[in-house]
C-alpha positions, -999 to +999 in steps of 0.1 A: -330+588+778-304+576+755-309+561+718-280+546+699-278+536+664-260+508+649-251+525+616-244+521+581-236+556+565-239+530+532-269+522+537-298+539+525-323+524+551-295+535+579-294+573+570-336+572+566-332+556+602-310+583+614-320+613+596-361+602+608-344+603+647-329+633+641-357+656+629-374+645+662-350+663+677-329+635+691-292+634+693-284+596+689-253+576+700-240+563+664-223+533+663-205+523+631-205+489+639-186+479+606-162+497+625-169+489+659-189+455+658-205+451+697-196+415+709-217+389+714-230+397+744-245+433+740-258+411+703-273+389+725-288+415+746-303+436+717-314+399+702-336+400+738-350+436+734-363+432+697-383+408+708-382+389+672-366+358+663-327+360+663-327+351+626-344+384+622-312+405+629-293+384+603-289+395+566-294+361+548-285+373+511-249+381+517-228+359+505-211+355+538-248+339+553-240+304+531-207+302+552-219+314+586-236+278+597-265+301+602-302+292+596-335+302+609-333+278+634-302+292+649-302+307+687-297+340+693-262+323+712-256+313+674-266+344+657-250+366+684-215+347+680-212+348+641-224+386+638-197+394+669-173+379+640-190+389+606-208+423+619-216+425+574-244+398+582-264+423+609-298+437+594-295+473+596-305+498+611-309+489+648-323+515+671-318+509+710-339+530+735-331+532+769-353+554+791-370+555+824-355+523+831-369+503+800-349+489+772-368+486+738-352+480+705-364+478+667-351+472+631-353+501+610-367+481+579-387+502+574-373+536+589-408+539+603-401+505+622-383+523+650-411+553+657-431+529+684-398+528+707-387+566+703-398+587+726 
C-alpha cells in the first residue's frame, strides 16, 4: 500500500490532512507540489480517481483563477494543463491510495474527507 500527499506545509487543512494520516500509523509519500508540481498527466490521472468534477481540484478564489481561462465547465484536459503550469490553483490536500491494485483518491476539505480511501 502506498499513500502520497500533495502537500502544503502552509496550509492548515494540509497539515490536519497529514497529521490525521499519520496517527493512523501511516508513513505517507509527501509531495510538496509548490515545489514539485506533478504534470498534467498524473493531474489528469488523480482528476480520474477523485471521481468529482475536474473543477473540483481547482482553487477558484486565487487571484490567478480569473487569468487561468478556467471555469466550471472546463475538462479535466483543461484543468490538468493550467494546474501543471499554476500548481497555486490546486485545492489542497489531495490524498492518493494505492493498494491491492486499486487507485482511490480524495480532497482533504475536510481532513475527514480522505478517511473513506485510507486503509
Amino acid at each position: 500500500m502506498t499513500v502520497t500527499i500533495y502537500h502544503n506545509p502552509r496550509c492548515s487543512k494540509s497539515r490536519e490532512t497529514l497529521a490525521l494520516i499519520e496517527s493512523k500509523g501511516i508513513e505517507p509519500v509527501i509531495i510538496r507540489y509548490l515545489d514539485t508540481p506533478p504534470d498534467s498527466t498524473t493531474l489528469k490521472r488523480i482528476i480520474e480517481q477523485l471521481d468529482v468534477p475536474a473543477n473540483a481540484l481547482v482553487r477558484n478564489k486565487e487571484p490567478e483563477y480569473a487569468s487561468s481561462g478556467l471555469s466550471a465547465r472546463s475538462t479535466s484536459e483543461q484543468v490538468a494543463e493550467v494546474l501543471a503550469r499554476t500548481p497555486k490553483l490546486m485545492e489542497r490536500p489531495v490524498v492518493v491510495v494505492q493498494a491491492g491494485g486499486e487507485t482511490r483518491a480524495a480532497i482533504g476539505r475536510p481532513p475527514s474527507a480522505v478517511e473513506v480511501i485510507l486503509p
